[in-house]
N, C-alpha and C positions, 0 to 999 in steps of 0.2 A: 630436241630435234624433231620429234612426234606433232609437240605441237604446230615449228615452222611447217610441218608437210600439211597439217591441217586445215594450217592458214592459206597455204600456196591455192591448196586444192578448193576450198572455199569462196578464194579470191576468184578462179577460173568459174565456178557455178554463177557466181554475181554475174560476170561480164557476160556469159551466157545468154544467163536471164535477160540482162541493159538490151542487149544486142537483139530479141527473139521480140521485146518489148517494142525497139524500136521497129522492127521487122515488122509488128503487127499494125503498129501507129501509121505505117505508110501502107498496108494493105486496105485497111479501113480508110484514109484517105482518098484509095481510089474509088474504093466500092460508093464511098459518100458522092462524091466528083462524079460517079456514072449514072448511077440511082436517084440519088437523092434523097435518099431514105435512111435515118439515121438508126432505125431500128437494125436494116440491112447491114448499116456498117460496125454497129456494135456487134453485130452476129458474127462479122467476119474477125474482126478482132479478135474474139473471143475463139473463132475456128483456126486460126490462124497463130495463136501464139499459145502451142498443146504443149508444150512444157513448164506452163505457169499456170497457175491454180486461177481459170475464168473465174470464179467467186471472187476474189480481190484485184479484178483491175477496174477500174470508174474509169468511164467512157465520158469525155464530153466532145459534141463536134459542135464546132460555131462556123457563121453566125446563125440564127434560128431559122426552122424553113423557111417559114414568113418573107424572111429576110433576105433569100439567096436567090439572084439573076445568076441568066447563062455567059458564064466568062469568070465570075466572079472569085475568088480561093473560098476555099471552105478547109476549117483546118480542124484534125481529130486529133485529142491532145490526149494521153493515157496517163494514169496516176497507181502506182502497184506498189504495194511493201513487201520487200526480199527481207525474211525471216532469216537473219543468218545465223549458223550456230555452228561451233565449233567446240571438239569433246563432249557431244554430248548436250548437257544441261549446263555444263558448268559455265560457257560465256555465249550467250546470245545478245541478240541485239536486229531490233528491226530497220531496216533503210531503205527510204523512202527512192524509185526509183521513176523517171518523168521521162516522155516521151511524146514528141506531136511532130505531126508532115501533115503540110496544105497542097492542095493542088486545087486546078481550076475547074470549076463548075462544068460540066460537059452536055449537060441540057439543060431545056428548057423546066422551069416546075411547072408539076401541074399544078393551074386553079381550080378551086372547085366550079362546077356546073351551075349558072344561073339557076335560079329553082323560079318557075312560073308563078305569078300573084293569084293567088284565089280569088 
């Protein structure tokens, strides 16, 4: 009986995390979408989803700056492993949990500035 409570309560921490994970994947999609700045949006991710351990989430937002007009989606996908453990030591097991929201480009990028010929 012990056990099933540890599982119940276990199962609850997981969806937590899925859900705080997914919460962050779409916060960072905005910040990517208004900024453009992908360092910006890993920051937000990472400020944004304070219930999971920022050391293990990998951030990737595509397509590359290079590569993003105004209008365009840009999509931040989150990659995090939910250490789960129940009684202890005795059964763990890591689970990989996945998360990504796109939204539309909302400005223009910057180019960089012509540099004058010598």
């Amino acid at each position: 009986m012990l056990i099933a409570l540890l599982l119940v309560v276990q199962v609850t921490v997981v969806v937590r995390d899925a859900l705080a994970l997914g919460l962050a994947a779409r916060e960072g999609a905005r910040e990517a979408a208004v900024s453009g700045d992908d360092a910006r949006a890993a920051a937000t991710v990472r400020r944004s989803a304070s219930s999971l351990d920022a050391d293990r989430i990998a951030v990737r937002v595509q397509p590359s700056p290079d590569a993003r007009r105004r209008g365009d989606p840009v999509t931040v996908t989150l990659d995090y492993v939910e250490r789960v453990r129940v009684a202890g030591r005795a059964l763990r097991h890591d689970l990989p949990l996945h998360a990504a929201a796109t939204m539309r480009l909302e400005r223009t990028m910057r180019t960089p500035a012509p540099t004058a010929p010598p």
